[in-house]
N, C-alpha and C positions, 0 to 999 in steps of 0.2 A: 763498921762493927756496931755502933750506937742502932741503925737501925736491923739490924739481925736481933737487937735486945730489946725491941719493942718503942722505939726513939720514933716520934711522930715526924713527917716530913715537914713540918713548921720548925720543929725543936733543932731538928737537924741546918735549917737555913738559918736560924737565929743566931746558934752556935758559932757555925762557919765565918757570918757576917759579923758578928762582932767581934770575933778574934781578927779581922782584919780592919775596921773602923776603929779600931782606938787607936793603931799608929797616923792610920790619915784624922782622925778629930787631933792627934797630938801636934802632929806637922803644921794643921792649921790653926790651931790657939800658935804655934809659935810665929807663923809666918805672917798671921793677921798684923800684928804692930810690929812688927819690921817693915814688912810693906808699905804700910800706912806712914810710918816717918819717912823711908826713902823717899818716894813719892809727893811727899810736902815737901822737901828737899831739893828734889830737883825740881819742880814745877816754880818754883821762889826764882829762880834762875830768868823766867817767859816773864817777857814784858807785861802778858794778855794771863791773868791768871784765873783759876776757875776755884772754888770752894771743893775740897773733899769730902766730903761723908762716908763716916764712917759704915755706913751701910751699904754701902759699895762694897768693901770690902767683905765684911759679913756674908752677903748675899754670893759674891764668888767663893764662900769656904762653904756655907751652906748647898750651893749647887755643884764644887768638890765632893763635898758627904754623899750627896745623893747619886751621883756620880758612880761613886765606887761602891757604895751600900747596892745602886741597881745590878752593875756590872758583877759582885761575889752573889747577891741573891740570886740574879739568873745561875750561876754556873754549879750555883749550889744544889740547884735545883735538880739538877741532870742526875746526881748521884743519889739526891733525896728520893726520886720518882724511880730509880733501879728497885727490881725487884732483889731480895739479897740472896735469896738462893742463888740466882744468877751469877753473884759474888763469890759463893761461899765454893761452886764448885767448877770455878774457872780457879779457882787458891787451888 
């Protein structure tokens, strides 16, 4: 509908992708330090132990984001690139 009203194919993917990034950015602020203490946790357990960084974990919520940011802006895309009469008179 957005683009039958004149909604730019950007506007359109921006829309889509951020109504779906904010429950995975949310999942990941919550999972980042949970993870992060489990993981000190059980690693305390090895005789042989290694330093965590927390940029470790960072780095796999940030490559989640980008993850699912690529995968809804492709799909977004499909509908953005319809022409909408095409839309409007298959309705």
């Amino acid at each position: 509908m957005r683009k039958v009203l004149g909604a730019s194919e950007w506007s359109i993917i921006y829309i889509l992708s951020g109504e779906f990034i904010k429950p995975v950015a949310l999942s990941v602020l919550i999972a980042l330090p949970l993870s992060y203490v489990q993981a000190r946790y059980w690693l305390n357990s090895f005789a042989y132990r290694i330093d965590l960084h927390l940029w470790y974990f960072a780095g796999a919520g940030l490559l989640a984001l980008f993850i699912s940011w690529l995968t809804v802006g492709l799909q977004a895309l499909k509908p953005a690139k319809m022409n909408p009469i095409q839309c409007l008179r298959d309705e």
